[in-house]
C-alpha positions in Angstrom: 12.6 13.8 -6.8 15.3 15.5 -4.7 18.9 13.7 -4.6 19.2 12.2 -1.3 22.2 10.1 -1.0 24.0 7.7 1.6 25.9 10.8 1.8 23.4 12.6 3.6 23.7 10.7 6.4 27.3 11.5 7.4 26.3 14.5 9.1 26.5 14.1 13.2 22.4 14.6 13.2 21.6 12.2 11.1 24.5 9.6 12.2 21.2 8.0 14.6 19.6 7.3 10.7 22.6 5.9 9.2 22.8 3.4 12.4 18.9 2.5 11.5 20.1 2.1 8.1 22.5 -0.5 8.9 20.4 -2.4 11.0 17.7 -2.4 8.3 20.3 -3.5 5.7 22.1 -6.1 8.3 18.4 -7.4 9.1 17.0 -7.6 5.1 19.9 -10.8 5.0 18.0 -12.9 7.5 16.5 -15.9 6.2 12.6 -15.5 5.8 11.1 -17.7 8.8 13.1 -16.0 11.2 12.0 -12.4 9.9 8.3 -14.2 10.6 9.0 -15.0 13.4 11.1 -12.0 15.1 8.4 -9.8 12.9 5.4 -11.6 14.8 7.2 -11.2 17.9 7.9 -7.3 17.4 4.0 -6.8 16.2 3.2 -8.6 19.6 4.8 -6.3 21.8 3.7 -3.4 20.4 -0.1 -4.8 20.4 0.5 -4.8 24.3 0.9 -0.8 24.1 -2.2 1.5 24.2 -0.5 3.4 21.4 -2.6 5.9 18.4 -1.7 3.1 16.2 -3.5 0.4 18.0 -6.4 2.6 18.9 -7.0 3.3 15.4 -6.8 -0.1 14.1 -9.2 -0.7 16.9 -11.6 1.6 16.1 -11.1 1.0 12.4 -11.8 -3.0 12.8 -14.9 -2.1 15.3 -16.5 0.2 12.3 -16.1 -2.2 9.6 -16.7 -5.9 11.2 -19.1 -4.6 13.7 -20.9 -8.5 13.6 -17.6 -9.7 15.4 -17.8 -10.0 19.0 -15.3 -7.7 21.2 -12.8 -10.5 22.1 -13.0 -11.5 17.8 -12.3 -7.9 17.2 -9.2 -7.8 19.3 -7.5 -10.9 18.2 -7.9 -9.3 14.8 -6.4 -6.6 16.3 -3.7 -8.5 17.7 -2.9 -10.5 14.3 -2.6 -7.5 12.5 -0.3 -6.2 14.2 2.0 -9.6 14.3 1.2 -9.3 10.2 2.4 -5.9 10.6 5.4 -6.8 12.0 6.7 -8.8 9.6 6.3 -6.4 6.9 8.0 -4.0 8.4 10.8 -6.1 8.6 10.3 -7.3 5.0 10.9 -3.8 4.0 14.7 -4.2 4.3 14.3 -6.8 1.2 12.2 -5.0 -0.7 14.8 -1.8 -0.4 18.2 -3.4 -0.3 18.1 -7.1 -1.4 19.6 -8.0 -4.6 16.9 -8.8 -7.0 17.9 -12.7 -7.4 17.0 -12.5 -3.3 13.6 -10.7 -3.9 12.7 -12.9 -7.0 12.9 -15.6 -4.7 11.3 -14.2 -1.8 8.3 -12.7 -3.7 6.2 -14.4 -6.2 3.7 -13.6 -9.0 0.6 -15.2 -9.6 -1.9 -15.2 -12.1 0.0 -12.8 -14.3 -2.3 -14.1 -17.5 -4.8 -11.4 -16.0 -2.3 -8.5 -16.9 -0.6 -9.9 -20.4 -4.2 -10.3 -21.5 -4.8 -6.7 -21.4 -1.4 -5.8 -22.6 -2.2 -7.8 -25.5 -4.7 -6.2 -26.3 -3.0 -2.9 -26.3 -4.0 -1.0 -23.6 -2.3 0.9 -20.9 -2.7 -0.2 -17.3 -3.6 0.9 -14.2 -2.5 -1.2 -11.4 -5.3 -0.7 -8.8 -2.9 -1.7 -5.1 -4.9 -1.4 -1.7 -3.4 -0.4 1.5 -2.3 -3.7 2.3 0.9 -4.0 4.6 2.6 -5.8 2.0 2.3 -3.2 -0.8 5.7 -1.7 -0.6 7.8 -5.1 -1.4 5.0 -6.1 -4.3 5.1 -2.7 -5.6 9.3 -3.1 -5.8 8.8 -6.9 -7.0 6.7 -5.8 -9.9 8.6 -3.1 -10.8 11.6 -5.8 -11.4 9.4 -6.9 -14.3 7.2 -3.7 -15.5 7.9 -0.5 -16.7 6.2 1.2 -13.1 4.6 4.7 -12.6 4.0 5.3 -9.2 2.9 8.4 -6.3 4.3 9.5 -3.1 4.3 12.4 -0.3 7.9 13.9 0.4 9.0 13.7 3.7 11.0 15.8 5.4 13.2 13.3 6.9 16.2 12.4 5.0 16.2 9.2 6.3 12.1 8.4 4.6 13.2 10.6 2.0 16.1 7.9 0.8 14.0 5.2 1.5 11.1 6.5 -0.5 13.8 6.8 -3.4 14.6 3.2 -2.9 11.1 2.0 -4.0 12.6 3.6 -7.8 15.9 1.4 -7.8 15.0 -0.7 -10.3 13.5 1.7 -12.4 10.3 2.7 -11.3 9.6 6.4 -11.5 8.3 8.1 -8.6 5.8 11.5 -8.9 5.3 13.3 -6.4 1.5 13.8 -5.1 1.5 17.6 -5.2 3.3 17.8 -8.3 1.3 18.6 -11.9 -0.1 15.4 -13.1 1.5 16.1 -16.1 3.9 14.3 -15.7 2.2 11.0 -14.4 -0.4 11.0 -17.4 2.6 11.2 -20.1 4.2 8.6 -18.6 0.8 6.2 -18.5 0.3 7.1 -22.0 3.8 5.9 -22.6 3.9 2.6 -21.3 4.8 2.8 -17.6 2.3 0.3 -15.4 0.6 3.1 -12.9 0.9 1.1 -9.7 -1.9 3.6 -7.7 -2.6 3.2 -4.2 -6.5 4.4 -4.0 -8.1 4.0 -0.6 -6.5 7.1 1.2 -8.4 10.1 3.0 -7.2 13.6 1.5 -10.5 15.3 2.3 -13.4 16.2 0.3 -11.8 17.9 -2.3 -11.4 15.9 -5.4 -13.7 13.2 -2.9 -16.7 11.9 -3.0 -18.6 10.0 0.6 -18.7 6.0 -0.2 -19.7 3.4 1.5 -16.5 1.3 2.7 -17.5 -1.3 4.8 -21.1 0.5 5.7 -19.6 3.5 6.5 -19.3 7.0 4.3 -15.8 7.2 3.4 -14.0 10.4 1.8 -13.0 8.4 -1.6 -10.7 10.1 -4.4 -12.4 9.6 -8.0 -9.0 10.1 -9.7 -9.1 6.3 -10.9 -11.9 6.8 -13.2 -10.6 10.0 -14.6 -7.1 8.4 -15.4 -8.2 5.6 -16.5 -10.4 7.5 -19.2 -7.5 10.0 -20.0 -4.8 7.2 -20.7 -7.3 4.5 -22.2 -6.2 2.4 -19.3 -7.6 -0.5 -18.0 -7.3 -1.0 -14.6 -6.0 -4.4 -13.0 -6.2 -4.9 -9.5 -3.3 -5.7 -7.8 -2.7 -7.3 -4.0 0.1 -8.2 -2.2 -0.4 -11.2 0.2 2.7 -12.1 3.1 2.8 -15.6 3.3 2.6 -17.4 6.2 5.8 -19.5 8.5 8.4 -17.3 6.4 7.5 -18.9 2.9 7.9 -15.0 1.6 5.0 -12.8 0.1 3.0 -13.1 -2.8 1.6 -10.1 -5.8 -1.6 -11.3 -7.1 -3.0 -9.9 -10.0 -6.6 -10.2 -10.6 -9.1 -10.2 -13.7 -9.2 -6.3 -15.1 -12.3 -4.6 -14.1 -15.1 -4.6 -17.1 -16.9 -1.3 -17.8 -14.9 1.0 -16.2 -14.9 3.6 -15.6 -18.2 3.8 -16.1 -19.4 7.2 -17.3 -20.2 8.5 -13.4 -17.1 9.0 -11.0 -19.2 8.8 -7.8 -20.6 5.4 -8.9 -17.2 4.3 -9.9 -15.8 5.2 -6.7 -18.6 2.9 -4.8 -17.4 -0.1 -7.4 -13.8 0.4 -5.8 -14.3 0.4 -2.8 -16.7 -2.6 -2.9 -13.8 -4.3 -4.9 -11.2 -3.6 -2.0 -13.9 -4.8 0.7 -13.7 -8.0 -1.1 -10.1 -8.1 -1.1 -10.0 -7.2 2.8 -12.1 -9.8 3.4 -10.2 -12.9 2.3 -6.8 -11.6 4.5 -8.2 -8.9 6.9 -5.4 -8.9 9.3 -3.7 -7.8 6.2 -5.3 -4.6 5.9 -3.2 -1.4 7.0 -6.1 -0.7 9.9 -3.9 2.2 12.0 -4.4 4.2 8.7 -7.0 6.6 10.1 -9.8 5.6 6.6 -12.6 7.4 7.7 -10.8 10.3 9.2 -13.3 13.0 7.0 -16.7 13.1 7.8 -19.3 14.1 5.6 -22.0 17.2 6.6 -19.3 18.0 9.9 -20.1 15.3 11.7 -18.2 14.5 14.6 -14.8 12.8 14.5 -15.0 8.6 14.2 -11.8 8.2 16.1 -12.9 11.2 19.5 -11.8 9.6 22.8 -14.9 7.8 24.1 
């Protein structure tokens, strides 16, 4: 991963990202009920904006809950984007706090789930939806675990340094594009692959399943991995808390017979797995994230101006 330091910023073009940075790093010392509530606040005013985001999330929520009523389906709308709110002002704690102040703003539950199958010697896959949340669990776990994880380089220096952030306690970050060399030594070697799965990258290396009822381009690189590095695979969410009381990485029981010898049936199981998750905090779920963005056969786009 290139070197991109504090450094970088002292350049006159980037001076406007060093004056984000500080009020990122001034912000992450706040206490946590008032990042809910100036978070909630900030996701409200930008749910009043006909933005791309909030026409996505709109669409998204009307594809996949379509047994709500409208005015249902834009309050979810609404409280995702208060949810959202608050995570992105988490984000200056899960880059920049010390790690007594994350410990204590981020918990771990049912960690039995994860020492069970370490016990039994196995590697681990760490299976973490697009929930808003996902950065400051990903961070929190990495406190504890020796963590593998993905990204996409940006050519911002400012994302670029902030991207390198998610490593400072230890975690090693591979690049998407880069060999998977790399990534499938260090699985084999110990490190906790924390993999974000649910994400559209077209029908190469995809397969169409159903998410929520509708055909979804779906990697199957979690059943190929997991065979490769004799991993079992352990769910992992990441839940913010409600009234400030911080956010919360569950880890959930390890899933049994996978993979399961067919990649496209393994990539159903996922996503039905992640449905489930959605389900029980669906305002939680990173909707502006255009999911169904591929369509399979050519069909027309899901997200056309109506």
């Amino acid at each position: 991963m290139a070197d991109v330091t504090l450094r970088t910023f002292l350049h006159p073009r980037n001076w406007y990202a060093l004056l984000i940075l500080a009020c990122v790093i001034v912000i992450s010392w706040l206490p946590q009920p008032v990042l809910w509530i100036l978070g909630n606040a900030l996701g409200w005013f930008f749910s009043l904006f006909n933005s791309p985001a909030r026409r996505v999330a709109s669409r998204n929520i009307e594809l996949c809950f379509p047994e709500l009523s409208p005015d249902e389906r834009r309050r979810l709308v609404r409280r995702h984007f208060r949810a959202s709110g608050v995570a992105v002002l988490n984000l200056g704690v899960a880059w920049f706090a010390p790690a007594w102040r994350l410990r204590r703003v981020v918990t771990l539950r049912d960690e039995h789930h994860l020492n069970a199958v370490l016990a039994n010697g196995r590697n681990v896959i760490l299976l973490a939806p697009h929930f808003i949340g996902l950065d400051i669990g990903g961070i929190r776990v990495s406190m504890d675990q020796k963590v593998v994880s993905m990204y996409r380089k940006s050519r911002s220096p400012l994302l670029e340094y902030l991207f390198q952030r998610r490593g400072r306690f230890g975690a090693v970050m591979v690049m998407h594009l880069a060999s998977l060399r790399t990534l499938l030594k260090s699985i084999r070697g110990g490190m906790r692959f924390y993999y974000l799965p649910d994400q559209d990258i077209g029908e190469r290396s995809s397969v169409f399943a159903p998410f929520f009822g509708v055909p979804a381009a779906t990697v199957t690189a979690l059943s190929r991995i997991a065979e490769s590095t004799n991993a079992a695979v352990v769910p992992c969410t990441t839940r913010i808390l409600p009234y400030g009381r911080g956010c919360e990485v569950r880890f959930h029981p390890a899933l049994e017979n996978f993979p399961g010898g067919d990649p496209a049936e393994d990539a159903r199981r996922m996503n039905r797995e992640i449905e489930q998750w959605v389900r029980e905090m669906p305002e939680q779920y990173m909707w502006s994230y255009r999911r169904f963005k591929t369509r399979p056969n050519n069909e027309p786009s899901l997200y056309s101006k109506k």
